[in-house]
C-alpha positions as CSV (number, residue, x, y, z in Angstrom):
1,X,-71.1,-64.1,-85.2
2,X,-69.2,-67.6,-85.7
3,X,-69.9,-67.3,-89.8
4,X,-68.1,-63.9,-88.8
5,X,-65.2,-65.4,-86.9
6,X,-64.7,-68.4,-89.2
7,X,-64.7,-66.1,-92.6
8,X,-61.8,-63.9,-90.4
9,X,-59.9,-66.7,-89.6
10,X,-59.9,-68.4,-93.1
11,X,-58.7,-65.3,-94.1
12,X,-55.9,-64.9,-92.0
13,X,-54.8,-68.5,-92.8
14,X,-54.6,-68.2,-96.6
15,X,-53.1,-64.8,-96.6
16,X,-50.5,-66.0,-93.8
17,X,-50.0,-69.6,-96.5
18,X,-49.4,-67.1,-99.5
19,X,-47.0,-64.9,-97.3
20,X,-44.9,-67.9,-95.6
21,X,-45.0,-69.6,-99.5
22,X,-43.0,-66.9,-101.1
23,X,-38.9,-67.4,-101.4
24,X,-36.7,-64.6,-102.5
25,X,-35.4,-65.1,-105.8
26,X,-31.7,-63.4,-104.8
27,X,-28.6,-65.4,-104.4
28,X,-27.3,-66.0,-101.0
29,X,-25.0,-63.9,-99.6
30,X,-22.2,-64.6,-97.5
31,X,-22.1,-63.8,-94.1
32,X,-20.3,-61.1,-92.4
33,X,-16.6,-62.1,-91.6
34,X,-16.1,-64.6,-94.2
35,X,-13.1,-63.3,-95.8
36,X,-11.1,-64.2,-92.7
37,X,-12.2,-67.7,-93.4
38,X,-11.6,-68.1,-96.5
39,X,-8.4,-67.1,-96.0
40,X,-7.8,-69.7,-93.4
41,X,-8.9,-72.3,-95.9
42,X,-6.3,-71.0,-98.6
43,X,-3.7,-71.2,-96.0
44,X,-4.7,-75.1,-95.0
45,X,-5.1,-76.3,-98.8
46,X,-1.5,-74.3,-99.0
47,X,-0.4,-76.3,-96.2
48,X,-1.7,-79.6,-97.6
49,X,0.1,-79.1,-100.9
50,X,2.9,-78.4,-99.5
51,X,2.6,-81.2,-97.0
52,X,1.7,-83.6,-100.0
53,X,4.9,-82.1,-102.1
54,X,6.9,-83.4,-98.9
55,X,5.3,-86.7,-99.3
56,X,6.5,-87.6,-102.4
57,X,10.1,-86.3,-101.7
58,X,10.3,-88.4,-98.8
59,X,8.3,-91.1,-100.1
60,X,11.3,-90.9,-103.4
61,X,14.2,-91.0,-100.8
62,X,12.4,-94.0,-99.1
63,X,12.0,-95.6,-102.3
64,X,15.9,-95.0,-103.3
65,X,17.1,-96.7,-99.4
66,X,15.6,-99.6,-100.7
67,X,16.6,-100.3,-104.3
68,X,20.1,-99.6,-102.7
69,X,19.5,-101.8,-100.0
70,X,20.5,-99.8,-97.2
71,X,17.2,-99.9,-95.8
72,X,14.0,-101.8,-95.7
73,X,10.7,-99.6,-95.7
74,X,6.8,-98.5,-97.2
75,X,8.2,-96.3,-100.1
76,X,6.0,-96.9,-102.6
77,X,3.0,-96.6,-100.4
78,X,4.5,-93.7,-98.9
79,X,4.3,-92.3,-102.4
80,X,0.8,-93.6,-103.4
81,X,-0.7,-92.2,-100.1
82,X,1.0,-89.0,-100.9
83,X,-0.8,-88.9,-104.4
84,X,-3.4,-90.0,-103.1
85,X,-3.9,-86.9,-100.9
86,X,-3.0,-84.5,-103.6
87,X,-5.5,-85.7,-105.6
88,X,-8.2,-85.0,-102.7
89,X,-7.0,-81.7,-102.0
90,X,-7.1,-81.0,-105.4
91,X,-10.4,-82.3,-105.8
92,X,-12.1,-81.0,-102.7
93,X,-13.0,-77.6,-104.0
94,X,-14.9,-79.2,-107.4
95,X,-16.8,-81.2,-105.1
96,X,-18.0,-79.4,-102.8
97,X,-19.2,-76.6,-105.4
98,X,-20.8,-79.8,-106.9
99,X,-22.9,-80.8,-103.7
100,X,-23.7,-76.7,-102.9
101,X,-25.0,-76.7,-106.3
């Protein structure tokens, strides 16, 4: 009776090992809802750009006070950070896809 048992419950285990060992070979899908997400993310990287656009405007105007002299100020690193940005909101989607992948 316990050869009996023992043979069942070998059994059990390996079949359970081969079932829990499989993984699907289809790609993942996205969940339900996503879209609105995405969207929000287009709308912030929009908003970044567009923030980062402003950036270098100001940064320029800042950068003009002082070669004129009416003003002391951070133009030039007003402008790098501004770059600096754009280039990691440009960048952001490339990496990520990079670490997903």
């Amino acid at each position: 009776m316990v050869a009996v048992l023992s043979s069942v419950q070998v059994a059990y285990h390996a079949a359970s090992v081969d079932v829990l060992a499989q993984i699907g070979t289809e790609p993942p899908q996205p969940p339900p809802g996503v879209d609105k997400f995405l969207m929000l993310l287009s709308w912030v990287k929009w908003g970044g750009v567009v923030l980062a656009i402003a950036g270098l405007v100001i940064g320029g105007v800042m950068l003009a006070m002082e070669r004129s002299g009416a003003r002391d100020g951070d133009g030039k690193s007003k402008i790098v950070g501004a770059m600096i940005g754009a280039v990691v909101i440009g960048l952001a989607p490339a990496v990520i896809n990079q670490l997903a992948s």
